[in-house]
Backbone of each chain as ProteinMPNN parsed JSONL, in Angstrom:
{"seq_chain_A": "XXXXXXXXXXXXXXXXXXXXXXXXXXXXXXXXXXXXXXXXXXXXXXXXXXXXXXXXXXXXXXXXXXXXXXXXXXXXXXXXXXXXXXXXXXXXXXXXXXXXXXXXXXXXXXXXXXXXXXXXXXXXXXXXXXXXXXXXXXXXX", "coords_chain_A": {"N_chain_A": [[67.811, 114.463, 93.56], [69.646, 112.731, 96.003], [72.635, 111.145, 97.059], [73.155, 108.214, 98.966], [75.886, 107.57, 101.313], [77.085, 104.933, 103.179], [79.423, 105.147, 106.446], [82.673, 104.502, 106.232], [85.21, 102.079, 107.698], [87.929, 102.513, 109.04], [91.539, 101.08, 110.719], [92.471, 102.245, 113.803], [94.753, 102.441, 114.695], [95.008, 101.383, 117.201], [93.911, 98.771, 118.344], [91.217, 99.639, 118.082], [88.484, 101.428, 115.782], [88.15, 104.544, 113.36], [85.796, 105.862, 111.68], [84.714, 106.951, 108.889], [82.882, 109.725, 106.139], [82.872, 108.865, 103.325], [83.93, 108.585, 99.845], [83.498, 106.943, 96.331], [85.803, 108.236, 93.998], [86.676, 109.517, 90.85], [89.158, 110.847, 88.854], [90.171, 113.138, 85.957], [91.8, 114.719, 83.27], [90.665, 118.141, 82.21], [90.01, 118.481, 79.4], [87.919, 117.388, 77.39], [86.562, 113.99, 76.409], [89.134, 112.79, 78.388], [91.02, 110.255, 79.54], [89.869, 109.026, 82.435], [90.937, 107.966, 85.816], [91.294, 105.228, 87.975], [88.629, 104.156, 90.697], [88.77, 105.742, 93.172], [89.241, 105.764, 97.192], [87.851, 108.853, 98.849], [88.198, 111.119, 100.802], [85.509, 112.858, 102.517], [85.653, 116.155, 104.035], [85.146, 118.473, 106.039], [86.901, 119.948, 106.807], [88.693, 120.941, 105.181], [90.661, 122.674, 103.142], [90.423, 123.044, 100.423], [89.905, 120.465, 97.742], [92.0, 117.741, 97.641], [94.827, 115.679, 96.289], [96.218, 112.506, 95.518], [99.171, 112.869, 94.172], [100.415, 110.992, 92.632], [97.959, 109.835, 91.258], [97.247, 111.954, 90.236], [99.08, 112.356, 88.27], [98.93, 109.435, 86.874], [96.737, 109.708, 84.845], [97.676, 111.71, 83.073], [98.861, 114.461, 83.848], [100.928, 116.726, 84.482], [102.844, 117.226, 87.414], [104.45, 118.593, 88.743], [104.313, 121.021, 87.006], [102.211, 122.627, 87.275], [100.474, 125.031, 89.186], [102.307, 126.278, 91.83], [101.94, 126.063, 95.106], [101.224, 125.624, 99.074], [99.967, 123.953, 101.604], [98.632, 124.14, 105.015], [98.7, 121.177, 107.961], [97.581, 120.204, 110.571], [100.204, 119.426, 112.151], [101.6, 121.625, 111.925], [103.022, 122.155, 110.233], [104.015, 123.26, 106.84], [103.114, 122.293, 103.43], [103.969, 121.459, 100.465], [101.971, 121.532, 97.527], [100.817, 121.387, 94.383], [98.625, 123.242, 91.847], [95.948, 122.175, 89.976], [93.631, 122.277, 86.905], [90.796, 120.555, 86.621], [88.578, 117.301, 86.012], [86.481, 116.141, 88.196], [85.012, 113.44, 88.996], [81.894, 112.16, 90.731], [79.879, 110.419, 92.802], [77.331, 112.136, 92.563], [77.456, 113.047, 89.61], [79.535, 115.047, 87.819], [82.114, 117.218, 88.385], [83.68, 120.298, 87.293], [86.956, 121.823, 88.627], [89.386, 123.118, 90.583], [92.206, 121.694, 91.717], [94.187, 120.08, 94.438], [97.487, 118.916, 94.132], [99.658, 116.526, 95.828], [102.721, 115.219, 96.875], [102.778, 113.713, 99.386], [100.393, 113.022, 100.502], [98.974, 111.404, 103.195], [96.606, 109.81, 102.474], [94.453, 108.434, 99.271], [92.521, 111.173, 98.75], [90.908, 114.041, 99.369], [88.164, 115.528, 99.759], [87.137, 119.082, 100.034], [86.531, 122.066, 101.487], [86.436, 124.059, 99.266], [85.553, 123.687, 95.924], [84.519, 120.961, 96.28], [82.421, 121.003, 98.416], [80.541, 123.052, 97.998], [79.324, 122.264, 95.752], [77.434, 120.254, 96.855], [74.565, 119.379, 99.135], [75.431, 118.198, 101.815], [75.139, 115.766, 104.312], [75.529, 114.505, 107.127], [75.134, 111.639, 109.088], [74.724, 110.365, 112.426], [73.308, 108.307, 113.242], [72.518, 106.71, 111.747], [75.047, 106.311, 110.451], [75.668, 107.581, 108.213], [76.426, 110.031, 105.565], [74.885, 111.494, 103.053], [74.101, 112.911, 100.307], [73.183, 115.25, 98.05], [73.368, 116.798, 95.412], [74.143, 120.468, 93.986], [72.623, 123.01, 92.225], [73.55, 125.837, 90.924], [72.553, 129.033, 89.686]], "CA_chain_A": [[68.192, 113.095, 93.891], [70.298, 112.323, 96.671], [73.294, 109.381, 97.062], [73.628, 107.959, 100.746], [77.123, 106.633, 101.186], [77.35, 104.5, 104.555], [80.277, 105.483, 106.469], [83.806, 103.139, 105.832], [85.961, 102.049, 109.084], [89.501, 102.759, 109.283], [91.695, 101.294, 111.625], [92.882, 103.671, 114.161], [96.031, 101.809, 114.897], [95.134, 100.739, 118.831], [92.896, 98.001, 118.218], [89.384, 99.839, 117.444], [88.64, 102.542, 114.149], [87.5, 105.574, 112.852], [84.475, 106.03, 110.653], [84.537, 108.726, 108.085], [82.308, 109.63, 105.399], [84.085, 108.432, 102.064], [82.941, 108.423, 98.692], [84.661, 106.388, 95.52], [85.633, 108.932, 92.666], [87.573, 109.35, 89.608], [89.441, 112.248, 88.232], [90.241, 113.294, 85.296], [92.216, 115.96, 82.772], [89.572, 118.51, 82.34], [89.714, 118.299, 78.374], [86.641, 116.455, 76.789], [87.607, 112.692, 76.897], [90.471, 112.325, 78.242], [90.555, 109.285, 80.483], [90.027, 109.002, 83.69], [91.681, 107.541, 86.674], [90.676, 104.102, 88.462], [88.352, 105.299, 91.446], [90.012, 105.89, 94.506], [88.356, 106.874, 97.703], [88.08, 110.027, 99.023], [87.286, 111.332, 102.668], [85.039, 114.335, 102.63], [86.184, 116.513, 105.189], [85.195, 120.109, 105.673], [88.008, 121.119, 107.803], [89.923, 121.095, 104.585], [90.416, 124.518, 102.361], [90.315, 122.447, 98.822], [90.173, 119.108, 97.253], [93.921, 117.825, 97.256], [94.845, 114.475, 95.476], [97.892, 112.2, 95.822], [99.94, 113.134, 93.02], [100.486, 109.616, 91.638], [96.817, 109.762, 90.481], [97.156, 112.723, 89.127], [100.445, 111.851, 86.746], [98.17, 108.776, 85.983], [95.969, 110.477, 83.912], [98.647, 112.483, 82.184], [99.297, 115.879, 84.597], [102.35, 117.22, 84.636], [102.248, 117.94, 88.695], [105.12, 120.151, 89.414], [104.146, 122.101, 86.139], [100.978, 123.205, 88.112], [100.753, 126.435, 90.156], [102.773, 125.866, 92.987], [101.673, 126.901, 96.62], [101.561, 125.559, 100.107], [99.002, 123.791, 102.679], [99.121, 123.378, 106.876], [98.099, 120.815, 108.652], [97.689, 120.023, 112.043], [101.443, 119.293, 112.684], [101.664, 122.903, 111.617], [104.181, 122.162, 108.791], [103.364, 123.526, 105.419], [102.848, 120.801, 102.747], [104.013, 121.573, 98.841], [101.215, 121.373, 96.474], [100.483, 121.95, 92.623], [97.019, 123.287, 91.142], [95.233, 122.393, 87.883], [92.187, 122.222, 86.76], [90.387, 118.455, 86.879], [87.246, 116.93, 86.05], [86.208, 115.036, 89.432], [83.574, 112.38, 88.938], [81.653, 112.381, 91.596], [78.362, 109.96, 92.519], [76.508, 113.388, 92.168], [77.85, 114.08, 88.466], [80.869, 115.438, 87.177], [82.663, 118.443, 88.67], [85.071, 121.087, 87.138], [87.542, 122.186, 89.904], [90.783, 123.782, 90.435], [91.789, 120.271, 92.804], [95.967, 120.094, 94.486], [98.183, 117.428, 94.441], [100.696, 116.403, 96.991], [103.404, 114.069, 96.944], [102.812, 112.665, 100.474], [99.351, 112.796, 100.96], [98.538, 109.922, 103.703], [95.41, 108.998, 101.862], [94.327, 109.094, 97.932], [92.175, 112.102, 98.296], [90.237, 114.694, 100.606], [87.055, 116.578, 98.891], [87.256, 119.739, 100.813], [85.451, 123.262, 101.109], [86.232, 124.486, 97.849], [85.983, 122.148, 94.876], [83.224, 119.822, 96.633], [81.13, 121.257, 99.456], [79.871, 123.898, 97.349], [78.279, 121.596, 95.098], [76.287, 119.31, 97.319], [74.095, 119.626, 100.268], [75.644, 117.03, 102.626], [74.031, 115.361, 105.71], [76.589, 113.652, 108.237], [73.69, 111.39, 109.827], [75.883, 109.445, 113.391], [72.704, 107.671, 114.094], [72.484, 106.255, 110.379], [76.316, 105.707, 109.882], [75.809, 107.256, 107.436], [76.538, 110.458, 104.617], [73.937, 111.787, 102.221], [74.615, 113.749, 99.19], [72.529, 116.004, 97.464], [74.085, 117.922, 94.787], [73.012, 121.762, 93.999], [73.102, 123.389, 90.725], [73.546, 126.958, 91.141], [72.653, 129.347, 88.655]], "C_chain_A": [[69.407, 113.111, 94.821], [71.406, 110.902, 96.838], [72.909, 109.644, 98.592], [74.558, 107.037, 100.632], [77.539, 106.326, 102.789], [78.899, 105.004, 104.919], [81.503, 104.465, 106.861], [84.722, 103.511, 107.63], [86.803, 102.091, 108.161], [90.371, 102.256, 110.333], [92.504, 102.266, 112.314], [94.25, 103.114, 114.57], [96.343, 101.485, 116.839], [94.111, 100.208, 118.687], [91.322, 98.813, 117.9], [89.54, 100.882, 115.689], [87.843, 103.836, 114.039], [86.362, 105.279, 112.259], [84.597, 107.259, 110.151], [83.675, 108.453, 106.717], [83.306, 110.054, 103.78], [83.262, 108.255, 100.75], [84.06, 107.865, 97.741], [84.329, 107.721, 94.297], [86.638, 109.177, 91.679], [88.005, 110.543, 89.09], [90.11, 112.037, 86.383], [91.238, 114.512, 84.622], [90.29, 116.73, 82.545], [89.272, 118.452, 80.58], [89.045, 117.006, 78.099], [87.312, 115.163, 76.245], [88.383, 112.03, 77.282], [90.207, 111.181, 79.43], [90.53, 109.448, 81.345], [91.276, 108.122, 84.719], [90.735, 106.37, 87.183], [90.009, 104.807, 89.669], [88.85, 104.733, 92.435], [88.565, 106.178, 95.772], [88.935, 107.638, 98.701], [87.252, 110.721, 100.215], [86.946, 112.697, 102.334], [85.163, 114.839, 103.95], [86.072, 118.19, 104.735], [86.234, 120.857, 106.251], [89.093, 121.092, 106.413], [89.406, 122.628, 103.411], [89.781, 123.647, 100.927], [90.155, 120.979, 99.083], [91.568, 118.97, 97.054], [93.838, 116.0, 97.32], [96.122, 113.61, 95.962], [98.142, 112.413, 94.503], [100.091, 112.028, 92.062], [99.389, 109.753, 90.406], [97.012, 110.333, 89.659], [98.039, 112.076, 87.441], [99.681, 110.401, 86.309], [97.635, 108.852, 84.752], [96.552, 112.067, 83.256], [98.813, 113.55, 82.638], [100.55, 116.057, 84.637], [102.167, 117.982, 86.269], [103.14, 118.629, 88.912], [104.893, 121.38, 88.327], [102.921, 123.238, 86.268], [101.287, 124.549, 88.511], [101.223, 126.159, 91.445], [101.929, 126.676, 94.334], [101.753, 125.846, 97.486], [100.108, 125.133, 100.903], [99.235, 123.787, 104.163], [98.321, 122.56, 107.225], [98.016, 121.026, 109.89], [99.11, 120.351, 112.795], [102.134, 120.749, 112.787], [102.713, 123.231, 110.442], [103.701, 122.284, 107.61], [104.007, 122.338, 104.495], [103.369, 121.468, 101.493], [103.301, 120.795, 98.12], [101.294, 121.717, 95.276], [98.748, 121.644, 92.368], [97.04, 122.988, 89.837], [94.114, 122.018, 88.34], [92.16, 120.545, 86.659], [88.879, 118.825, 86.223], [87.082, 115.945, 87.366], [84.51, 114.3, 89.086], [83.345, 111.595, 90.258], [80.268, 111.275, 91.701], [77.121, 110.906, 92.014], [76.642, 113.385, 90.742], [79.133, 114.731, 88.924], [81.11, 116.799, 87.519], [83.634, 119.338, 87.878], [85.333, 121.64, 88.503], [88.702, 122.169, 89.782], [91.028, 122.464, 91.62], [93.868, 120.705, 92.693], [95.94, 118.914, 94.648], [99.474, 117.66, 95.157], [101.408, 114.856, 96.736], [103.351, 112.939, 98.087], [101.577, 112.879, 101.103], [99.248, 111.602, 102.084], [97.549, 109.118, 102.92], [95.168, 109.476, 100.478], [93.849, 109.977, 97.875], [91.426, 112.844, 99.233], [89.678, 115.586, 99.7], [86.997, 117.74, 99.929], [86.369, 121.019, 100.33], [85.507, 123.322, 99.721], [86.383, 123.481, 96.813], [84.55, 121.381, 95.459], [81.937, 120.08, 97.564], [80.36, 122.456, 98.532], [79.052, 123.282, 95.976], [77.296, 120.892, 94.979], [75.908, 119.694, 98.81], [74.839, 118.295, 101.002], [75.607, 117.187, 104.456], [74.922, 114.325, 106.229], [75.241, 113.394, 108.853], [74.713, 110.417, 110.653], [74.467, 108.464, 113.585], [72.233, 106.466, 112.989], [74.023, 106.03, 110.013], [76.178, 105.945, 108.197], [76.268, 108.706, 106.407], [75.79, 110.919, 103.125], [74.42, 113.18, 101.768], [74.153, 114.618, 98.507], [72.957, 117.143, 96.297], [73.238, 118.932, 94.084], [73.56, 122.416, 92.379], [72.623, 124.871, 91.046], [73.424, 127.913, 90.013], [73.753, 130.445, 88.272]], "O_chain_A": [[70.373, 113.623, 94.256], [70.964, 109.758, 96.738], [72.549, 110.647, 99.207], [74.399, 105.946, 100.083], [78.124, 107.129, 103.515], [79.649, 105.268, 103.98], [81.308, 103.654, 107.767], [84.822, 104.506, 108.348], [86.711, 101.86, 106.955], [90.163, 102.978, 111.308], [93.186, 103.069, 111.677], [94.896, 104.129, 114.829], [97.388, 101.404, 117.484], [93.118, 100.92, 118.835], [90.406, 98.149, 117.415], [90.432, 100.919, 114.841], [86.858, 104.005, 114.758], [85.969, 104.13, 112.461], [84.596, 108.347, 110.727], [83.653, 107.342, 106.188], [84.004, 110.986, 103.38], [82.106, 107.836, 100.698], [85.251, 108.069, 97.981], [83.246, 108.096, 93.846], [87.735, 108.818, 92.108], [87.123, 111.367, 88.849], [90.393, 110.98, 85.82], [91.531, 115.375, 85.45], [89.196, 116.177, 82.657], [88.06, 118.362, 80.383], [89.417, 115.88, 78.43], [88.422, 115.193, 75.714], [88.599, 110.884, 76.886], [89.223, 111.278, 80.163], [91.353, 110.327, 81.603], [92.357, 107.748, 84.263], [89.536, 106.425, 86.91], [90.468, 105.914, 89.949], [89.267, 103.587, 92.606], [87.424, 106.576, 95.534], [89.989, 107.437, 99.304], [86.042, 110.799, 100.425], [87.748, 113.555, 101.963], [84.859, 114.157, 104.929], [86.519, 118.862, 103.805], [86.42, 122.074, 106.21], [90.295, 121.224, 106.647], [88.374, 123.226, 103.107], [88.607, 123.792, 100.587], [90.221, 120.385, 100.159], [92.274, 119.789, 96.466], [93.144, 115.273, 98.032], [96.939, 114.088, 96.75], [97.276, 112.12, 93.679], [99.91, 112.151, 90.851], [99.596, 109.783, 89.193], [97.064, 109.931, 88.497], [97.772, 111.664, 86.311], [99.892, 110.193, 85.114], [97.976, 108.204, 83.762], [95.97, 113.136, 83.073], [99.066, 114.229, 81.642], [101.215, 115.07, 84.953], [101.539, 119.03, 86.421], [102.743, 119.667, 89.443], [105.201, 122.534, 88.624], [102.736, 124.285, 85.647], [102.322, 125.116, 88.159], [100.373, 125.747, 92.234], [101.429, 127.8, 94.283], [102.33, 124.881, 96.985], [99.169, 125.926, 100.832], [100.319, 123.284, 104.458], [97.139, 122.815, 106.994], [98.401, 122.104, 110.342], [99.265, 121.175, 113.695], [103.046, 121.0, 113.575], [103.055, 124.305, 109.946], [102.913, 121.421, 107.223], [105.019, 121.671, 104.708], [102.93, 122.609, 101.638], [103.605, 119.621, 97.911], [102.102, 122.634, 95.123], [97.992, 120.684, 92.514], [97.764, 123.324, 88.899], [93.657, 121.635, 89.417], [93.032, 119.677, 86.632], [88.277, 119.876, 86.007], [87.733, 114.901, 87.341], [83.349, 114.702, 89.012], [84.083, 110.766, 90.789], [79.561, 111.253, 90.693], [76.194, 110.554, 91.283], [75.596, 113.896, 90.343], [79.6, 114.881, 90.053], [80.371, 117.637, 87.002], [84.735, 118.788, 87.913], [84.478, 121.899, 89.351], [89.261, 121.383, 89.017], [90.094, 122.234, 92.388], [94.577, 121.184, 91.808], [95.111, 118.088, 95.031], [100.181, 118.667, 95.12], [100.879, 113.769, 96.503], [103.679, 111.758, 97.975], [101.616, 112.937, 102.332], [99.586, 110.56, 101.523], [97.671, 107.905, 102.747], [95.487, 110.633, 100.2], [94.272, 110.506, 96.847], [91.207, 112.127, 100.209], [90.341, 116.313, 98.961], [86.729, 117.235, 101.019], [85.724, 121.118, 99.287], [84.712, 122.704, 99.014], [87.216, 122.575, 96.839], [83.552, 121.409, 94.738], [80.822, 119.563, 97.496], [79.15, 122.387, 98.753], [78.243, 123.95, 95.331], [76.524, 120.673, 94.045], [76.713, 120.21, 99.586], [74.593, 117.247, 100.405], [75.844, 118.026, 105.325], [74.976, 113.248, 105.635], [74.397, 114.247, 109.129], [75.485, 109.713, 110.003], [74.785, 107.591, 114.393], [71.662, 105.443, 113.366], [74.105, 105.373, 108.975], [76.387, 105.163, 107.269], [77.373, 108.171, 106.312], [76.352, 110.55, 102.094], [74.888, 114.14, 102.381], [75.17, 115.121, 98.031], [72.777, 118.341, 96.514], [72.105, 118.717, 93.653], [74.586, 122.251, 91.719], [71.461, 125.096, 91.384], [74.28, 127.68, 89.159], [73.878, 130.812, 87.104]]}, "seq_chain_B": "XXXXXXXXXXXXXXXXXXXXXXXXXXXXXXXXXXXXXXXXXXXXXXXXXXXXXXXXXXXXXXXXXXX", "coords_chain_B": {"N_chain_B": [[75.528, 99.473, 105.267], [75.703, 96.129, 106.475], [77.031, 95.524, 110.035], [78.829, 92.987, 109.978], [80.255, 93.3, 107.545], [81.433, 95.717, 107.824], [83.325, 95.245, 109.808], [85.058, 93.32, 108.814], [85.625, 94.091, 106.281], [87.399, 96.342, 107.979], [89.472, 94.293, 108.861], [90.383, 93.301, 107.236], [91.888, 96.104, 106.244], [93.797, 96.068, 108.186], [95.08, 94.682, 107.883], [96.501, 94.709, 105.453], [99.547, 96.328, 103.92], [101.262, 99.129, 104.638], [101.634, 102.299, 103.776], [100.92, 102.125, 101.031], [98.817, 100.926, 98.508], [95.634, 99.515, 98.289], [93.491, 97.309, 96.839], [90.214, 96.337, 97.384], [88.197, 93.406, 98.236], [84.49, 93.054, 96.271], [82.823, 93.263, 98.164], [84.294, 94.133, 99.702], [85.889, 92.128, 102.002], [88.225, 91.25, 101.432], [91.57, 91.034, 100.346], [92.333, 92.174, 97.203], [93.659, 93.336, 95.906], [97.709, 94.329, 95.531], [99.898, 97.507, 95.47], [102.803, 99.069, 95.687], [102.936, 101.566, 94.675], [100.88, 104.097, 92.85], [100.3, 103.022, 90.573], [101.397, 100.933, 90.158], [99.625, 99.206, 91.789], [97.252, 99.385, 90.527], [98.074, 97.652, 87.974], [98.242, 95.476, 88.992], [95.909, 95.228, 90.209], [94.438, 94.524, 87.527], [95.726, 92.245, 86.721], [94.896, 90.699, 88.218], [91.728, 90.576, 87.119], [90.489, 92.056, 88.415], [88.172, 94.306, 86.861], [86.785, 97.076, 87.804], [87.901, 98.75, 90.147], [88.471, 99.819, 93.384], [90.219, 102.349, 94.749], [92.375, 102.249, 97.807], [94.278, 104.057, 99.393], [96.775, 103.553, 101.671], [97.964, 104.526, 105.025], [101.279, 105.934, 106.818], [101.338, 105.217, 109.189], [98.929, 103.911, 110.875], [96.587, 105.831, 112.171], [94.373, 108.168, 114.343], [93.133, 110.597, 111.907], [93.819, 113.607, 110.872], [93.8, 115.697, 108.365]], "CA_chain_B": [[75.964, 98.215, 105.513], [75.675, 95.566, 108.009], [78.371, 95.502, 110.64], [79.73, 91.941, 109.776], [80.837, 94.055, 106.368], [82.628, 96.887, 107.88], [84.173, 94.552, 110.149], [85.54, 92.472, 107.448], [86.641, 95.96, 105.713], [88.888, 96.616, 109.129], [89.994, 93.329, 109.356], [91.478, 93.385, 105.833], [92.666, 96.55, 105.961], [94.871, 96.075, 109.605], [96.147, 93.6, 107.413], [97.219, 95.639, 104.467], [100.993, 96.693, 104.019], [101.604, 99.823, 105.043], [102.14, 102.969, 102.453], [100.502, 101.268, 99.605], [97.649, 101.378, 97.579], [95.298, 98.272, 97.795], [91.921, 97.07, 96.423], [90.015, 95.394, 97.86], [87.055, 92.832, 97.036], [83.887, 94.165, 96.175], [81.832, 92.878, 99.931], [85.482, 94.866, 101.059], [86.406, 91.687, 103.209], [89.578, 90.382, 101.475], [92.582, 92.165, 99.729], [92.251, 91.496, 95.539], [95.678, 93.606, 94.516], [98.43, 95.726, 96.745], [100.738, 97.989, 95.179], [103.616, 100.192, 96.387], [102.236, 102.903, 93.664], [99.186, 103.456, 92.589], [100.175, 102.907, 89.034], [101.237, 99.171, 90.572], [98.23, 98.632, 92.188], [96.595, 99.078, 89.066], [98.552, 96.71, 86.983], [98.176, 93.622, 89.516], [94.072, 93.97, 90.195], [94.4, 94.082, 86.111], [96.307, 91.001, 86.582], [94.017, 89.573, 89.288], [90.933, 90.427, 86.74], [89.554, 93.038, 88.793], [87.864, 95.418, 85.896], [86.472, 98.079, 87.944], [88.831, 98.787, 91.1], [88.764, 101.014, 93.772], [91.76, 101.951, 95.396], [92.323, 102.694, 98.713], [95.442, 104.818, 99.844], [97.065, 103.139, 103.325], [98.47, 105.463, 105.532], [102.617, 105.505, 106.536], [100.829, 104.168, 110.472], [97.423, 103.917, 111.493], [96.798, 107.058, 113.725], [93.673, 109.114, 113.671], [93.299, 111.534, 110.777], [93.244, 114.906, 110.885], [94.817, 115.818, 107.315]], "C_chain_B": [[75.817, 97.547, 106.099], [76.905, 95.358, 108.658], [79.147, 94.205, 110.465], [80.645, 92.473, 108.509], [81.773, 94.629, 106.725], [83.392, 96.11, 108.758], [85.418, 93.696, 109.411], [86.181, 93.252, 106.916], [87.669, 95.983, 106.616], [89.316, 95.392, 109.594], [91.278, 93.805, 107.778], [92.457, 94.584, 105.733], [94.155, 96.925, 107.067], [95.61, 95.424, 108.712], [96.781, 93.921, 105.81], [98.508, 96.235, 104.906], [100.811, 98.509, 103.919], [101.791, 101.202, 104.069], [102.048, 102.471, 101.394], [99.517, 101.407, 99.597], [97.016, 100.197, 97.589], [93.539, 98.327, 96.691], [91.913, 95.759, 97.013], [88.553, 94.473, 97.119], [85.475, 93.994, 97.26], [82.78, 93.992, 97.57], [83.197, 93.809, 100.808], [85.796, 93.824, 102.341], [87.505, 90.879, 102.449], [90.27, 91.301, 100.251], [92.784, 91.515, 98.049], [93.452, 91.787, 95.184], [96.099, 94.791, 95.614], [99.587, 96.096, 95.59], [101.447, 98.899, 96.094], [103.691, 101.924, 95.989], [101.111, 103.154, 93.234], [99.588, 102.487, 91.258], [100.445, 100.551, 89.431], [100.286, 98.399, 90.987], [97.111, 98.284, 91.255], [96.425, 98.161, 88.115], [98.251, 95.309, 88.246], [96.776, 94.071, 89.428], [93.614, 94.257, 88.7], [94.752, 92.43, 86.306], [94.957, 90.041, 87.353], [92.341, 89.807, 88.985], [89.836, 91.169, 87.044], [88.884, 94.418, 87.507], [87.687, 96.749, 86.36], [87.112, 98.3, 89.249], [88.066, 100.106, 91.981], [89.188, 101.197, 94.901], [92.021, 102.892, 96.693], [93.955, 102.967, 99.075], [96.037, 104.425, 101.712], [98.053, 103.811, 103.929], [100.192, 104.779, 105.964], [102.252, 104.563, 108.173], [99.406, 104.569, 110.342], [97.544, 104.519, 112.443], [95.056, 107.462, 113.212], [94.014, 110.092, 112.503], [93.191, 112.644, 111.245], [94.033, 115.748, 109.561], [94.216, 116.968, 106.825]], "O_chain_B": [[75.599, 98.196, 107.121], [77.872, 95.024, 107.974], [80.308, 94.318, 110.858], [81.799, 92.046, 108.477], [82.9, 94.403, 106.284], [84.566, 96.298, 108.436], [86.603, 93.673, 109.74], [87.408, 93.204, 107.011], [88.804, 95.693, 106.239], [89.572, 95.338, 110.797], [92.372, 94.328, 107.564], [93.596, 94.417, 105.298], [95.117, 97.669, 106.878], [96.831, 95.581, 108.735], [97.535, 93.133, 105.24], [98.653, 96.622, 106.066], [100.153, 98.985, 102.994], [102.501, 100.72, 103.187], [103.048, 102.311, 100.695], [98.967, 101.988, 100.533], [97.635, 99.403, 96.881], [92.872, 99.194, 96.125], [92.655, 94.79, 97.172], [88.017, 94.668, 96.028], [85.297, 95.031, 97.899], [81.938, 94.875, 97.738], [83.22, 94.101, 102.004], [85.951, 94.276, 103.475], [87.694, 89.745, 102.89], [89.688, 92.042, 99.459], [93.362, 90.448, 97.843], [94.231, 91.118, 94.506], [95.466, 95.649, 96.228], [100.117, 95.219, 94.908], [100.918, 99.43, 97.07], [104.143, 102.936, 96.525], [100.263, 102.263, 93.267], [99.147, 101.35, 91.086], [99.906, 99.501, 89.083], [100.074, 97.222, 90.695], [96.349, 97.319, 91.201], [95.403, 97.803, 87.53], [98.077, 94.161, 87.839], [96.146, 93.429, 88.586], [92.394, 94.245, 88.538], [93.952, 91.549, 85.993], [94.353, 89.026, 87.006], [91.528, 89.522, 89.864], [88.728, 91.196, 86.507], [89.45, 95.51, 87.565], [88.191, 97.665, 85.709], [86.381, 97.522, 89.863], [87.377, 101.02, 91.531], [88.858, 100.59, 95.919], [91.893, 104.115, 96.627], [94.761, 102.04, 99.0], [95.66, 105.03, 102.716], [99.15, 103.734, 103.377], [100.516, 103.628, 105.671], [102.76, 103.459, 108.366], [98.957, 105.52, 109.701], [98.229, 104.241, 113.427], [94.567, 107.184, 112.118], [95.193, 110.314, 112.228], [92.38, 112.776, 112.162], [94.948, 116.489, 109.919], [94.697, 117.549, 105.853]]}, "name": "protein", "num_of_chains": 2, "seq": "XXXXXXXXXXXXXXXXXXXXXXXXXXXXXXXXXXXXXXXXXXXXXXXXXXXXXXXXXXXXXXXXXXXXXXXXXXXXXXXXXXXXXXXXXXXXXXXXXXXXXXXXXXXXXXXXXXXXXXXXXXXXXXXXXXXXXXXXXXXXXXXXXXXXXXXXXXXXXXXXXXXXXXXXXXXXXXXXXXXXXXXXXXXXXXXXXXXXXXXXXXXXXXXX"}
């Protein structure tokens, strides 16, 4: 079973916008019930190494984020970023992920599903002529 | 979607404050609750009856992404 999630404008801040393929999802501690988070959304983007969160969320749903594993991202600007790992549950339109997921204090946006953590769980289909994002998630044995 | 939608979406959100957290409605053409945290954003579209939210993160300007 496949989702298809049309793709959401943005503006680009000179009168027109982006389009990126965005999905709404909810995280979680990874222990069995613990609540979730309100869902947020979250730009899938393969140019990224991991899934990385804004931190708020996280400490929402009870994380302790500098108590994490500390390390380090780059972006573009070429300036390394300070992150913290833990484990998560990410609820996903696919079904429910475990995933080692970072959080960042100054994320620009609530969340970025990235190689590891999210592309390895679903086939996904960037369609420009469909505006649109199709999902397919894979169950590996 | 149809494009009068996502239009409506980037109308509302040009018009969203800046470094804040909003929700919006659920057609995405008008702003239900803005916070300066998430955890604030939370508590007003509680207030403003919204049950199931979902919360969009607004950048510090509107630039392309490349994050």
């Amino acid at each position: 079973m496949s989702v298809k999630l049309p793709y959401k404008k943005f503006p680009d801040g000179k009168g027109g916008f982006d389009s990126f393929a965005v999905v709404p999802v909810n995280i979680a501690r990874p222990e069995p019930h613990s609540p979730r988070s309100k869902r947020f959304e979250a730009i899938i983007d393969s140019g990224a190494c991991r899934c990385t969160f804004h931190s708020s969320i996280g400490a929402a749903v009870g994380l302790d984020i500098e108590k994490g594993k500390e390390d380090a991202t780059i972006g573009v600007s070429g300036k390394p970023t300070k992150i913290w790992l833990h484990d998560i549950s990410l609820y996903t339109p696919g079904g429910i992920i475990a995933i080692q997921a970072a959080f960042a204090h100054d994320l620009p946006v609530a969340g970025i599903l990235g190689m590891s953590g999210f592309f390895g769980h679903f086939r996904i289909t960037f369609d420009p002529t469909a505006q649109r994002c199709e999902l397919e998630r894979i169950y590996q044995a | 979607m149809p494009a009068t939608q996502t239009d409506a979406r980037l109308e509302a959100l040009r018009k969203a404050p800046l470094d804040s957290w909003v929700v919006l409605s659920e057609d995405e053409s008008a702003i239900l609750a803005v916070g300066s945290t998430y955890d604030e954003a939370v508590k007003n579209s509680e207030r403003a009856g919204v049950s199931d939210p979902v919360l969009i993160k607004t950048p510090k300007h509107w630039l392309p992404f490349s994050v």
